[in-house]
TIVO-2410 file (N, C-alpha, C; in nm, 3 decimals):
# residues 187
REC num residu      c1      c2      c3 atome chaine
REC   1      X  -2.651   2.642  -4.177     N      A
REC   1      X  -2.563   2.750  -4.135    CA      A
REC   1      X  -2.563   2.764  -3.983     C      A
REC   2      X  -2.679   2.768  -3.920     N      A
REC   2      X  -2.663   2.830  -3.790    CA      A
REC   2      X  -2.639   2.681  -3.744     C      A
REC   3      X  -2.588   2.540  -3.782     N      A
REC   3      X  -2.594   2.407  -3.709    CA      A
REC   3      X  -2.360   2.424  -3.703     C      A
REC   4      X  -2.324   2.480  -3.843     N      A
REC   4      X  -2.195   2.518  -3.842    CA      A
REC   4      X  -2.174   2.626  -3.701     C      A
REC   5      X  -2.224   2.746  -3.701     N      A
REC   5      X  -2.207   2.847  -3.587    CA      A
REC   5      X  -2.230   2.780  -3.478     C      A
REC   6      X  -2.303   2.696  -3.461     N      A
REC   6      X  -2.366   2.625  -3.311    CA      A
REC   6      X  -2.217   2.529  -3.294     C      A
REC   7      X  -2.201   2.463  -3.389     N      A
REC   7      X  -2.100   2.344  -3.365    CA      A
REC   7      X  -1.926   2.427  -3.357     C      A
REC   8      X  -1.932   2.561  -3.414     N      A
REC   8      X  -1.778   2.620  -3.388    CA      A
REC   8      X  -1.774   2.692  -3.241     C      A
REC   9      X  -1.927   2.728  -3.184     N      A
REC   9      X  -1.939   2.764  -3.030    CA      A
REC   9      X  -1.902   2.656  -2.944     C      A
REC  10      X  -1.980   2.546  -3.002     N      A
REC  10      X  -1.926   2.401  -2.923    CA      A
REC  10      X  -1.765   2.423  -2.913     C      A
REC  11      X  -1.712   2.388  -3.008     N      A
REC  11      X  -1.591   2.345  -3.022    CA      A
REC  11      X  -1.508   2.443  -2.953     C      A
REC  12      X  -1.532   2.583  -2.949     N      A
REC  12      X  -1.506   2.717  -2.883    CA      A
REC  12      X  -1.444   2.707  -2.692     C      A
REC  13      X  -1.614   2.660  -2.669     N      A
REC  13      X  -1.614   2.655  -2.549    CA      A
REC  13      X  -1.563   2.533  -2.496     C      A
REC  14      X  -1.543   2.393  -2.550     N      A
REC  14      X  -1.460   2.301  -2.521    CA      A
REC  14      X  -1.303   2.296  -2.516     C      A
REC  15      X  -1.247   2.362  -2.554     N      A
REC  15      X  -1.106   2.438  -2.642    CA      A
REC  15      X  -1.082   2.535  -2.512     C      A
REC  16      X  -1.157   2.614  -2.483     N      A
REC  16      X  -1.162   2.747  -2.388    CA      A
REC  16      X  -1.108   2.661  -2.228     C      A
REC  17      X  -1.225   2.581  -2.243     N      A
REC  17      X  -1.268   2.506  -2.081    CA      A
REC  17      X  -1.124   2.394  -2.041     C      A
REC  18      X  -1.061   2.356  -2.142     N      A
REC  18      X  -0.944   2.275  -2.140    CA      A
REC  18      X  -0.822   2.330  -2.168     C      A
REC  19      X  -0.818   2.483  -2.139     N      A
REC  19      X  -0.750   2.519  -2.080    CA      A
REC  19      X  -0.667   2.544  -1.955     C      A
REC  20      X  -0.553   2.595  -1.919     N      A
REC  20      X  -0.508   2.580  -1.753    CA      A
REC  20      X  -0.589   2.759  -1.750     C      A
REC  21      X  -0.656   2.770  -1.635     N      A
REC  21      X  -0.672   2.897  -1.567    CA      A
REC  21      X  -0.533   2.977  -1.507     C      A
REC  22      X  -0.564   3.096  -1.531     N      A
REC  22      X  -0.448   3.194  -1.495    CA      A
REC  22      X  -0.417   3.199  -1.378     C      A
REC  23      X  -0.259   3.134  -1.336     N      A
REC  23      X  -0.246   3.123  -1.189    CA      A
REC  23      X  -0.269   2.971  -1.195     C      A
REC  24      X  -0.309   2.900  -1.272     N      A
REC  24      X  -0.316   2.758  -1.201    CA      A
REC  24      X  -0.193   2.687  -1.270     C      A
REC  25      X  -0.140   2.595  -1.239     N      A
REC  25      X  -0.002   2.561  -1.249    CA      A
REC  25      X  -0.025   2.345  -1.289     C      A
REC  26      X   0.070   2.330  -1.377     N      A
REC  26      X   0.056   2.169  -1.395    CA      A
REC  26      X   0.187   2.105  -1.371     C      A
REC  27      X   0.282   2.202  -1.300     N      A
REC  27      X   0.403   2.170  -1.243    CA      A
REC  27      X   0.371   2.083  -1.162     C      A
REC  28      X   0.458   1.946  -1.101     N      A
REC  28      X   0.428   1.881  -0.946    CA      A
REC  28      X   0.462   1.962  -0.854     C      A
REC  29      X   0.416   1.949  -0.720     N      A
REC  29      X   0.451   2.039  -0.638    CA      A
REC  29      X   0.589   1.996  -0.582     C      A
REC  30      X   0.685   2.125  -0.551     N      A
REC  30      X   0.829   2.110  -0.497    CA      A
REC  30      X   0.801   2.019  -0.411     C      A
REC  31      X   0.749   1.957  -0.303     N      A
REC  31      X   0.790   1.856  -0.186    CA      A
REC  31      X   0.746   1.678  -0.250     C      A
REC  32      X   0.717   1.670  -0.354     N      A
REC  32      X   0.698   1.572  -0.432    CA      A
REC  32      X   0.859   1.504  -0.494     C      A
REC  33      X   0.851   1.387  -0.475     N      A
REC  33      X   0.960   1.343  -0.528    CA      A
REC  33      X   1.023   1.387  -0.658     C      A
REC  34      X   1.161   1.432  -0.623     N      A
REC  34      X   1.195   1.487  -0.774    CA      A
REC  34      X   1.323   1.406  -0.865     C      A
REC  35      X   1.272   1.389  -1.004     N      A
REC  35      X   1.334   1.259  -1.097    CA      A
REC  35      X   1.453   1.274  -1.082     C      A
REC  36      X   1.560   1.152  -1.111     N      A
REC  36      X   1.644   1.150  -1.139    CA      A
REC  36      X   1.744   1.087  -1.269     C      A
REC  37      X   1.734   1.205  -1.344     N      A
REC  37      X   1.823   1.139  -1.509    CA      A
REC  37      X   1.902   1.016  -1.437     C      A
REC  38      X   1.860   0.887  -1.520     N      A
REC  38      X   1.930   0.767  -1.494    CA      A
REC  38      X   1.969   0.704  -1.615     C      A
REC  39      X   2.101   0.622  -1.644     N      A
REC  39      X   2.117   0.547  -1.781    CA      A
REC  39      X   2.030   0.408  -1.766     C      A
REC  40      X   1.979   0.363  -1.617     N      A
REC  40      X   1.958   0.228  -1.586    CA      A
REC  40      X   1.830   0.232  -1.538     C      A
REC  41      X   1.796   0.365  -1.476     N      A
REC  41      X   1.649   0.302  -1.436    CA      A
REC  41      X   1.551   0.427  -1.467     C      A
REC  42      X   1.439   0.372  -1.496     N      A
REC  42      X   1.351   0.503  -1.537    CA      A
REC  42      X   1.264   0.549  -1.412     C      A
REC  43      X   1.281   0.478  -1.344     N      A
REC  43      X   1.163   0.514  -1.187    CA      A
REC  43      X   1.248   0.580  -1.115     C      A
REC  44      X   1.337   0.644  -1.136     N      A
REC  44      X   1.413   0.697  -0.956    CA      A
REC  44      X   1.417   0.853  -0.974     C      A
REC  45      X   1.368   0.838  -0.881     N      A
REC  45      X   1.329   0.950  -0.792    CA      A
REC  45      X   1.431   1.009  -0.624     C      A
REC  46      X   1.474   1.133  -0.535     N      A
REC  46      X   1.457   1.134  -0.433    CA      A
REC  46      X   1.363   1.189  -0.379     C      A
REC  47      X   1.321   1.094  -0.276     N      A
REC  47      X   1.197   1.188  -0.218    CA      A
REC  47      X   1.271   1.276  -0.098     C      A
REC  48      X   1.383   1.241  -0.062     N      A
REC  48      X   1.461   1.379   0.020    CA      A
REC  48      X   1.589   1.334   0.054     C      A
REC  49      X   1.678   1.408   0.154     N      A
REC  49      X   1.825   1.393   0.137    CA      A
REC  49      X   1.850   1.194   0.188     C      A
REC  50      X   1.721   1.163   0.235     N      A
REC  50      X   1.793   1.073   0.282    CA      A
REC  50      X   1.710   0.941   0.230     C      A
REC  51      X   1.641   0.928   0.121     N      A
REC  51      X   1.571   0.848   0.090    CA      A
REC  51      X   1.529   0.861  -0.083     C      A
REC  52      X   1.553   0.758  -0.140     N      A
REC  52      X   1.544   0.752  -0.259    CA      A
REC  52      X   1.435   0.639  -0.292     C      A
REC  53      X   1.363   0.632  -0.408     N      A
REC  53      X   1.287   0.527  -0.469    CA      A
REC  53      X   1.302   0.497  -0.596     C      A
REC  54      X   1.268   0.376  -0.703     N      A
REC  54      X   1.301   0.350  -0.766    CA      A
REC  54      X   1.252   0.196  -0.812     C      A
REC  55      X   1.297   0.150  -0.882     N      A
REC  55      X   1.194   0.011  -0.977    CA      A
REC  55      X   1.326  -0.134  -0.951     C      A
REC  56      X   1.309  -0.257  -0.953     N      A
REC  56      X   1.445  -0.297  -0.904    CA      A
REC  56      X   1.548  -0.258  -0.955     C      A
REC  57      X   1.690  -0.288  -0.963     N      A
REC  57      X   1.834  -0.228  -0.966    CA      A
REC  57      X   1.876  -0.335  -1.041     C      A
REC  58      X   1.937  -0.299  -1.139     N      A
REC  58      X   2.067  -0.428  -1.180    CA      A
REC  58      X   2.187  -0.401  -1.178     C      A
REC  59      X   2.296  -0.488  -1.238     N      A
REC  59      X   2.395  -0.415  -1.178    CA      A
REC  59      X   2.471  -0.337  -1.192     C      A
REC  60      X   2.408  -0.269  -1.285     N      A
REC  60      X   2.469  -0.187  -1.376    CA      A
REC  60      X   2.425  -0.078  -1.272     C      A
REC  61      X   2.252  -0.073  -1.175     N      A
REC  61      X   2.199   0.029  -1.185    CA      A
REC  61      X   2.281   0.050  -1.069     C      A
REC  62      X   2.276  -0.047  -0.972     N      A
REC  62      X   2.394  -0.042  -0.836    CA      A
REC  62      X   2.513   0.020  -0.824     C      A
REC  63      X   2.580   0.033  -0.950     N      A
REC  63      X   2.715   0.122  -0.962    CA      A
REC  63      X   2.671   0.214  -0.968     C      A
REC  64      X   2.577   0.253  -1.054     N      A
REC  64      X   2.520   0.428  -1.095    CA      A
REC  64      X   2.439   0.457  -0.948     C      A
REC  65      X   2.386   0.382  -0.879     N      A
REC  65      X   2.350   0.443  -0.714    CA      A
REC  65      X   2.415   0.434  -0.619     C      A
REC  66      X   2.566   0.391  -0.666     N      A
REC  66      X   2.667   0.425  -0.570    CA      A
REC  66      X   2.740   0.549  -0.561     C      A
REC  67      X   2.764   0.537  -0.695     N      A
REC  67      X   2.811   0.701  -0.724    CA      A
REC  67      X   2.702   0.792  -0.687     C      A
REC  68      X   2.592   0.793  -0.692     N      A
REC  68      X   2.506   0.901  -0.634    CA      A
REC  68      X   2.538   0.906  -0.477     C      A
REC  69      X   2.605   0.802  -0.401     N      A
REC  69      X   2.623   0.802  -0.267    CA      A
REC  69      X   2.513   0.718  -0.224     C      A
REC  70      X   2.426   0.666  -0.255     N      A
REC  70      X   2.347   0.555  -0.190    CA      A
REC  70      X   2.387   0.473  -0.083     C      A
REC  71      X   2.389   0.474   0.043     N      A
REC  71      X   2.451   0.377   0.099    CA      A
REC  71      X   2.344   0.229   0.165     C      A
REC  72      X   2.241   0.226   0.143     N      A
REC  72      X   2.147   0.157   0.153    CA      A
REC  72      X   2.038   0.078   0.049     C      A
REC  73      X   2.004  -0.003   0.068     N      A
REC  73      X   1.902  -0.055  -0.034    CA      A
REC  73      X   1.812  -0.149   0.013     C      A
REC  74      X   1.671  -0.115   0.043     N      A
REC  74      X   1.606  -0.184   0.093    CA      A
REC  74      X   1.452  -0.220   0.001     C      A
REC  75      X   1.440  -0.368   0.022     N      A
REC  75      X   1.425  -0.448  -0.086    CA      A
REC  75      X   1.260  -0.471  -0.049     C      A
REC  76      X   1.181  -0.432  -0.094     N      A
REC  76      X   1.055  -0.498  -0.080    CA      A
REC  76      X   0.994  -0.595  -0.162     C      A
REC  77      X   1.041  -0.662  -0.215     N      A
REC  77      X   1.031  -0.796  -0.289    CA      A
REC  77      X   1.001  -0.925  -0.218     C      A
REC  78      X   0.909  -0.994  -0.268     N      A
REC  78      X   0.956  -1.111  -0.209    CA      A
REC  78      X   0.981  -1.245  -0.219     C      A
REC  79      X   1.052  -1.245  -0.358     N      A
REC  79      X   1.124  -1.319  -0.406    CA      A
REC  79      X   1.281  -1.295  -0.509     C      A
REC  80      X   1.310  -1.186  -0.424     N      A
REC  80      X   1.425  -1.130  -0.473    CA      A
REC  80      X   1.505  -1.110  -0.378     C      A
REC  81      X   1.674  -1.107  -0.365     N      A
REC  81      X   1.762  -1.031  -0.293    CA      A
REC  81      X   1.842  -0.949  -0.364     C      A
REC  82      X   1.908  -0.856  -0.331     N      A
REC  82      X   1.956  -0.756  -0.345    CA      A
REC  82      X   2.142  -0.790  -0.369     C      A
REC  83      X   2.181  -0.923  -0.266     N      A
REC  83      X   2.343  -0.936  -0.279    CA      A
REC  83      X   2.406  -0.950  -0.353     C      A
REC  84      X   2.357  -1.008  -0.465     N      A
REC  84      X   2.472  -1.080  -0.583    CA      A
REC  84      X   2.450  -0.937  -0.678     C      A
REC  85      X   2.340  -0.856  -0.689     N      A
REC  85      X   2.361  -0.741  -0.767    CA      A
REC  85      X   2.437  -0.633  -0.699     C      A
REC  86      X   2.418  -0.611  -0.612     N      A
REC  86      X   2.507  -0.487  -0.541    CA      A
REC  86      X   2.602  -0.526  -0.525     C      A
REC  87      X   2.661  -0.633  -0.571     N      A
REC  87      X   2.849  -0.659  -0.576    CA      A
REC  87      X   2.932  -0.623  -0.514     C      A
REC  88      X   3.038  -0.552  -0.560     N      A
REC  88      X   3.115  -0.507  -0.439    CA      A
REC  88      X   3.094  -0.341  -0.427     C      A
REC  89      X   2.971  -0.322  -0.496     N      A
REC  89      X   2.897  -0.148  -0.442    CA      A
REC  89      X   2.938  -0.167  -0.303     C      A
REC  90      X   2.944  -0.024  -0.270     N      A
REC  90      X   2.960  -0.007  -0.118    CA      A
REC  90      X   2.784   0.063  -0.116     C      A
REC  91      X   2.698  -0.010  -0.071     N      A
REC  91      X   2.579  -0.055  -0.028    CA      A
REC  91      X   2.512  -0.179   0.065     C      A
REC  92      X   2.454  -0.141   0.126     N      A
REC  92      X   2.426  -0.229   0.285    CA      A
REC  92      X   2.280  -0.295   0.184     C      A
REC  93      X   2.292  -0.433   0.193     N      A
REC  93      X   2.135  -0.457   0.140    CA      A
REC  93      X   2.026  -0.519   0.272     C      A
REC  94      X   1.890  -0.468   0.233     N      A
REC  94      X   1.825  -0.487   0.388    CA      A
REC  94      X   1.662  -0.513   0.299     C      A
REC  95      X   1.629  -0.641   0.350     N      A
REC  95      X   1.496  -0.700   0.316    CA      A
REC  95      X   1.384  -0.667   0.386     C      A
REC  96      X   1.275  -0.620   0.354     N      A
REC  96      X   1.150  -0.678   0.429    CA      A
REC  96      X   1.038  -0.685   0.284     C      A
REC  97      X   1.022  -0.807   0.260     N      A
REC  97      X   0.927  -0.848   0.196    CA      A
REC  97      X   0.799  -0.836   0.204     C      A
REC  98      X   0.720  -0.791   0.118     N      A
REC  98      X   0.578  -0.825   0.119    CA      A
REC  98      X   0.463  -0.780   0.029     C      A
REC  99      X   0.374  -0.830  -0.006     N      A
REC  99      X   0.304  -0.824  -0.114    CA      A
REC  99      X   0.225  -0.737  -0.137     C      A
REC 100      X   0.252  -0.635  -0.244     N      A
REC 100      X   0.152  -0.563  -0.269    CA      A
REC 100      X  -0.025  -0.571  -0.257     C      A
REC 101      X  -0.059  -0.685  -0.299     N      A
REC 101      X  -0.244  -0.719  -0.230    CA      A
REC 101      X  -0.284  -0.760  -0.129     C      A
REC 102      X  -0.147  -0.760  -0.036     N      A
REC 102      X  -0.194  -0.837   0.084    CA      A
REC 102      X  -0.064  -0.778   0.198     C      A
REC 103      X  -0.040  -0.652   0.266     N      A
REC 103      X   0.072  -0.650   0.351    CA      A
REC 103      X  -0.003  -0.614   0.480     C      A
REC 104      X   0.060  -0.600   0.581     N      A
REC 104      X   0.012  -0.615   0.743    CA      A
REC 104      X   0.122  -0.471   0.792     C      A
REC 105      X   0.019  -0.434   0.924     N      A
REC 105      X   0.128  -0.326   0.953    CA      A
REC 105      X   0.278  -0.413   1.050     C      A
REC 106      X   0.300  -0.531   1.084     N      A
REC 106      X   0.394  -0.573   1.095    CA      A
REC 106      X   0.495  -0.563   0.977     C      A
REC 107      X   0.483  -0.612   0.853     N      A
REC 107      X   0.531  -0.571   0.739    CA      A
REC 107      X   0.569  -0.417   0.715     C      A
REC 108      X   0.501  -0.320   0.759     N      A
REC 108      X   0.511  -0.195   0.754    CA      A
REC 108      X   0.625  -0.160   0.811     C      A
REC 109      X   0.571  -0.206   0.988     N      A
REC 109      X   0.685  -0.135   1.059    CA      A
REC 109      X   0.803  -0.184   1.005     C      A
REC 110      X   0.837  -0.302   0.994     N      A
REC 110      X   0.947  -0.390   0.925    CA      A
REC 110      X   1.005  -0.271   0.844     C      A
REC 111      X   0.973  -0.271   0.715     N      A
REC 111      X   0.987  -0.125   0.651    CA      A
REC 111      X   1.067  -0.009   0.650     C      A
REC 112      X   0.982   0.007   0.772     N      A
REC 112      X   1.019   0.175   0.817    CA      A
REC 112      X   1.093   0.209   0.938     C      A
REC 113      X   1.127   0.027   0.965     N      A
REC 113      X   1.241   0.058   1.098    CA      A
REC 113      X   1.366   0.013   1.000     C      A
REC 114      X   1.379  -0.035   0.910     N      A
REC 114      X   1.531   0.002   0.803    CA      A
REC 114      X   1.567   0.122   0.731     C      A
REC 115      X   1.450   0.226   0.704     N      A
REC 115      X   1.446   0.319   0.670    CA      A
REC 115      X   1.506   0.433   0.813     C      A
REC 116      X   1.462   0.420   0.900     N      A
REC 116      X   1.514   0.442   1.032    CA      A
REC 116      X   1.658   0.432   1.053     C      A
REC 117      X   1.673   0.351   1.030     N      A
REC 117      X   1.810   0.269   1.138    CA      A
REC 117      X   1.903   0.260   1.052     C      A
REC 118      X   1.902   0.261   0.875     N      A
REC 118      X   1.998   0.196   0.789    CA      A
REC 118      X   2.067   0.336   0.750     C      A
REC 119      X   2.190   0.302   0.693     N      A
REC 119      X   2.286   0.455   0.628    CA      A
REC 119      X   2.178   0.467   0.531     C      A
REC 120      X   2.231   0.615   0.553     N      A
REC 120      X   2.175   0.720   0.440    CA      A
REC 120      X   2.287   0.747   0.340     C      A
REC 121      X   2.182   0.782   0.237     N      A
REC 121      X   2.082   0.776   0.182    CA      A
REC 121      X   2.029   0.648   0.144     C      A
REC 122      X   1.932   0.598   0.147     N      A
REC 122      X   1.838   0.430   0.171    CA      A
REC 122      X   1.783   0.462   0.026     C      A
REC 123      X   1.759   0.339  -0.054     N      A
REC 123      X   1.722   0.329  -0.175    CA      A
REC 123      X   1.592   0.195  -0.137     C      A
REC 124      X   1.460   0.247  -0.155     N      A
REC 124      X   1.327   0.161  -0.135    CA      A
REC 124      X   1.289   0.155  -0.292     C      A
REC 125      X   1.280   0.017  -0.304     N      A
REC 125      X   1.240  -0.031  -0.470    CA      A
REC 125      X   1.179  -0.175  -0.422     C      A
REC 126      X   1.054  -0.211  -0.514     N      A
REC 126      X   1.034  -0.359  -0.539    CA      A
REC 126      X   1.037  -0.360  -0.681     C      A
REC 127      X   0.954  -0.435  -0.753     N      A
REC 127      X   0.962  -0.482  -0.884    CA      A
REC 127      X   0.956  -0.326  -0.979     C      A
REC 128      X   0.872  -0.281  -0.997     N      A
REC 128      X   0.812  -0.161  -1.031    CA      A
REC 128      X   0.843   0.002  -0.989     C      A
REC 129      X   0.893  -0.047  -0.877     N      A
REC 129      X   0.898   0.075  -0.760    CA      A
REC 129      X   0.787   0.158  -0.796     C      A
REC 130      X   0.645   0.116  -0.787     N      A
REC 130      X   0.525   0.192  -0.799    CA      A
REC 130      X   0.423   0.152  -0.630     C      A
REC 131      X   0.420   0.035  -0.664     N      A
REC 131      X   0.283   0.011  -0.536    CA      A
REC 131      X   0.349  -0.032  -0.383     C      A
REC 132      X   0.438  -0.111  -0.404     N      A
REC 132      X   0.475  -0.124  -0.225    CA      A
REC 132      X   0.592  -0.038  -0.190     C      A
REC 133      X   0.657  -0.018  -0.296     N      A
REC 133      X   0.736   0.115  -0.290    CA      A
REC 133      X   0.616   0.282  -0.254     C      A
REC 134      X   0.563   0.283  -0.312     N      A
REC 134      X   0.453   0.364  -0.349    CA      A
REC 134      X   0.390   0.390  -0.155     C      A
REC 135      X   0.355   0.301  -0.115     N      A
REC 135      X   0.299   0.248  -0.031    CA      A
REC 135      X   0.378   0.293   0.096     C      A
REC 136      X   0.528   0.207   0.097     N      A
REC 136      X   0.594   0.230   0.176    CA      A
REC 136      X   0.646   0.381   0.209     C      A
REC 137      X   0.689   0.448   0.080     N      A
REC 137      X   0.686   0.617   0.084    CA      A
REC 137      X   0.600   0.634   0.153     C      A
REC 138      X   0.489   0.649   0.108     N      A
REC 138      X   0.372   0.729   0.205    CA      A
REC 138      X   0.368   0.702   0.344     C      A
REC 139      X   0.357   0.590   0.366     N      A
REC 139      X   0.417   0.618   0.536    CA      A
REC 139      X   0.491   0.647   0.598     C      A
REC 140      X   0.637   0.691   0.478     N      A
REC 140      X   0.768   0.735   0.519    CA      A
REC 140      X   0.712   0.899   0.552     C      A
REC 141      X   0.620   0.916   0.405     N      A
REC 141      X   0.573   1.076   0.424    CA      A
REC 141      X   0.509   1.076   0.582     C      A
REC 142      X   0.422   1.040   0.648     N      A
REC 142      X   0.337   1.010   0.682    CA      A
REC 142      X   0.387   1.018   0.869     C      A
REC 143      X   0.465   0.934   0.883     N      A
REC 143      X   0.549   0.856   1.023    CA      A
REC 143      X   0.684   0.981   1.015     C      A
REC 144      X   0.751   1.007   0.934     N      A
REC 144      X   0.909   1.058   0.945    CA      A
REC 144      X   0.870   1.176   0.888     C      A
REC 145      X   0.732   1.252   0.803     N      A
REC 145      X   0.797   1.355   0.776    CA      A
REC 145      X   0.662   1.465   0.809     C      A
REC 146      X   0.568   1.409   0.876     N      A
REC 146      X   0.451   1.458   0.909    CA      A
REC 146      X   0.362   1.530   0.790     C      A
REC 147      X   0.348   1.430   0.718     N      A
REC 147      X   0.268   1.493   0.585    CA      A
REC 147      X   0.107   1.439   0.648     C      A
REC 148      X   0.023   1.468   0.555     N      A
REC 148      X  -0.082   1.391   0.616    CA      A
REC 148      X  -0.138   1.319   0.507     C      A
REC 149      X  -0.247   1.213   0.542     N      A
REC 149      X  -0.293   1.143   0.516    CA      A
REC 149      X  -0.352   1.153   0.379     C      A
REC 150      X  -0.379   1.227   0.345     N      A
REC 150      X  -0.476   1.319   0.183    CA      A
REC 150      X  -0.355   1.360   0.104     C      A
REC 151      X  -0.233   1.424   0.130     N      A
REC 151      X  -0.099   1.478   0.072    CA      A
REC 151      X  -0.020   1.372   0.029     C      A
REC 152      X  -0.005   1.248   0.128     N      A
REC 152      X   0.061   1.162   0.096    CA      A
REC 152      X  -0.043   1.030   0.018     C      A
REC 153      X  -0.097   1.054  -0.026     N      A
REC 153      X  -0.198   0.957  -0.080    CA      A
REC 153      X  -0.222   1.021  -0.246     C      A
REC 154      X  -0.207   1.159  -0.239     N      A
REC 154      X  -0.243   1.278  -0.327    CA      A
REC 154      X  -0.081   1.180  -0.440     C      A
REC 155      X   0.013   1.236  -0.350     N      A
REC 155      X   0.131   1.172  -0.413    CA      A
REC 155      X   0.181   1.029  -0.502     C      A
REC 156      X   0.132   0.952  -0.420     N      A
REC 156      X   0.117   0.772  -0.441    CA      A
REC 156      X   0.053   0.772  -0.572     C      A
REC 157      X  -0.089   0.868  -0.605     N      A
REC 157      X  -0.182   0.831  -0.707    CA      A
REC 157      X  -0.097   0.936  -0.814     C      A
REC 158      X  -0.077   1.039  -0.774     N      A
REC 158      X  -0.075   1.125  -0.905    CA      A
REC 158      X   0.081   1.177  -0.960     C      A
REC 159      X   0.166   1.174  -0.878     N      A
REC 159      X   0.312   1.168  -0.850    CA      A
REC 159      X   0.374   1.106  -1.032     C      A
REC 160      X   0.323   1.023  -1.078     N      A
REC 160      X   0.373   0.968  -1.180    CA      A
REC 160      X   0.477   0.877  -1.138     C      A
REC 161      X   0.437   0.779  -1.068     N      A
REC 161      X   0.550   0.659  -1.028    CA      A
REC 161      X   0.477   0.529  -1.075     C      A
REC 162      X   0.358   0.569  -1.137     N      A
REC 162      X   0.289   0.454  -1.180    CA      A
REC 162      X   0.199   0.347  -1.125     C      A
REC 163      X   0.156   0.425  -1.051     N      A
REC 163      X   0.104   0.300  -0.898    CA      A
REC 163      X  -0.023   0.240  -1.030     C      A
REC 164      X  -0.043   0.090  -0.982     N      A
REC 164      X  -0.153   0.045  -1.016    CA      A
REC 164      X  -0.285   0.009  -0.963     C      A
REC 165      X  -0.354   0.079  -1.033     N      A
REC 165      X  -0.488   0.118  -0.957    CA      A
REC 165      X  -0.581  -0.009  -0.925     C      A
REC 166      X  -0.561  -0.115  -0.934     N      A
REC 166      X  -0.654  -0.263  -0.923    CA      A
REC 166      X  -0.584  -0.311  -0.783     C      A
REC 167      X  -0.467  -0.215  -0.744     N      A
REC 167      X  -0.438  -0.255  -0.563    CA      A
REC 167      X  -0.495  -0.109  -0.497     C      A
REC 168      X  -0.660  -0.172  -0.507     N      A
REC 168      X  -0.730  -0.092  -0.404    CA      A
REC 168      X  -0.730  -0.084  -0.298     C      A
REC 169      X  -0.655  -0.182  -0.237     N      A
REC 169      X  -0.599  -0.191  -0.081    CA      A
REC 169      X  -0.479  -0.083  -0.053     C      A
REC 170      X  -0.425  -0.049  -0.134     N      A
REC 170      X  -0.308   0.098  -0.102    CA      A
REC 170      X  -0.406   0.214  -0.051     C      A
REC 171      X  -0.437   0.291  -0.125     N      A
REC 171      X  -0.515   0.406  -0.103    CA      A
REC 171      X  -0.595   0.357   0.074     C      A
REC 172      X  -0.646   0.297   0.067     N      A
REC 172      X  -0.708   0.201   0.169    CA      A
REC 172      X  -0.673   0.219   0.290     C      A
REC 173      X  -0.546   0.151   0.284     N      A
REC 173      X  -0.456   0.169   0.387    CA      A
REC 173      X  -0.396   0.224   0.459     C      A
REC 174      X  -0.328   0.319   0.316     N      A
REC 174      X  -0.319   0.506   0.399    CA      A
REC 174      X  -0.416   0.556   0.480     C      A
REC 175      X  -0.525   0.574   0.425     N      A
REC 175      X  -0.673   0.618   0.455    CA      A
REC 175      X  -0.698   0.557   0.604     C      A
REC 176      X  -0.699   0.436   0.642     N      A
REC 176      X  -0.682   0.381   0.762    CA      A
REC 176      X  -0.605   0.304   0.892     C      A
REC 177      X  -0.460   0.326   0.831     N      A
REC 177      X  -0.372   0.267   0.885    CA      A
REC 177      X  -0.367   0.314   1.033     C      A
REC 178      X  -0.305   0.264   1.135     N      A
REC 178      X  -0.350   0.313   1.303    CA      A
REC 178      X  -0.239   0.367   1.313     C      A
REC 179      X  -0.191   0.518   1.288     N      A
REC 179      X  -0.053   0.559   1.255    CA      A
REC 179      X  -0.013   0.555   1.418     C      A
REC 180      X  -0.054   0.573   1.480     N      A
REC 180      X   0.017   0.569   1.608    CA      A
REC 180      X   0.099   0.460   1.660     C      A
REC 181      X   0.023   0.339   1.647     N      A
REC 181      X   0.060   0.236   1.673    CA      A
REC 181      X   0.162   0.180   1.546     C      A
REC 182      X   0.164   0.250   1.457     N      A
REC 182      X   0.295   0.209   1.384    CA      A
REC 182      X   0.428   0.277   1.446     C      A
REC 183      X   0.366   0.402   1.484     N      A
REC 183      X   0.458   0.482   1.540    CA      A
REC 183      X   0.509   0.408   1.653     C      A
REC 184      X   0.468   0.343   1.765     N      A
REC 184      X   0.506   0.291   1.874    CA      A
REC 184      X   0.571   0.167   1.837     C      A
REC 185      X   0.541   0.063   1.725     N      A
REC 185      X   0.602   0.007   1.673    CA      A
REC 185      X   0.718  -0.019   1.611     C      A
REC 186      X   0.768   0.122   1.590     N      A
REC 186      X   0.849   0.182   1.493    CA      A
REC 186      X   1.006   0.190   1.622     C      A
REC 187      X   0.968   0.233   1.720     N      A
REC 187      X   1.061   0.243   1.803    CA      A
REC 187      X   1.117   0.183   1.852     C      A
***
């Protein structure tokens, strides 16, 4: 008897403890990328008026991000282009390649000077649109929108874009990238 009472206290206080506390919230926070109902792609997101993310495009998905007004698409792949799918979308396609286990802040700036310079609204996707997409956001957060280093890293992991956790070099990178000198780079 008292092993039943002991084991419904257990179960009590486990039940209790996995609860949300009053006032605590499991919403994402508003400055977090927010989804976008798609027929074509399940990753897209904007992360603000002038920048979108997302998993690659086909061409189906290219019409449906034209009509959203997309006027950009920049490709972090690097063994993919973007031209023969964006058809006759009115979309600018713009490359900088590079590999999720292995990118350089040359690769970066690359990046984030098309994100810069290209019409808005810019659409950043590689295969997944999780890790160099993932990646590349955060320094968009990071360089263009003055988030910091812990917020935009906070995002990458928990955001639900799927990042994969065996590219321990992301988190990494945020964590130590020489933002200045991307910044001077950048210009």
């Amino acid at each position: 008897m008292k092993s039943k009472i002991a084991l419904s206290v257990i179960f009590f206080i486990i039940s209790v403890g996995f609860k949300p506390v009053a006032g605590q919230t499991s919403q994402r926070p508003s400055s977090w990328g927010v989804k976008i109902n798609s027929q074509s792609l399940k990753n897209l997101y904007r992360v603000s008026d002038d920048l979108y993310r997302s998993e690659q495009p086909d061409r189906e998905a290219f019409v449906e991000l034209s009509a959203l007004g997309i006027k950009s698409s920049l490709n972090l792949r690097t063994t993919e282009t973007d031209d023969e799918l964006i058809g006759k979308c009115d979309i600018k396609p713009f490359l900088a390649p590079m590999d999720a286990g292995s990118f350089t802040d040359k690769e970066m700036i690359a990046a984030l000077k098309v994100i810069k310079n290209a019409p808005k609204p810019i659409l950043v996707h590689c295969r997944h649109g999780s890790d160099r997409t993932g990646v590349v956001v955060a320094m968009y957060r990071i360089i263009f929108q003055g988030w910091t280093r812990e917020d935009a890293l906070n995002e990458l992991l928990n955001g639900g874009y799927g990042f994969h956790t065996n590219y321990k070099n992301i988190p990494e990178y945020i964590k130590t990238a020489n933002i200045e000198a991307i910044r001077k780079g950048i210009k």
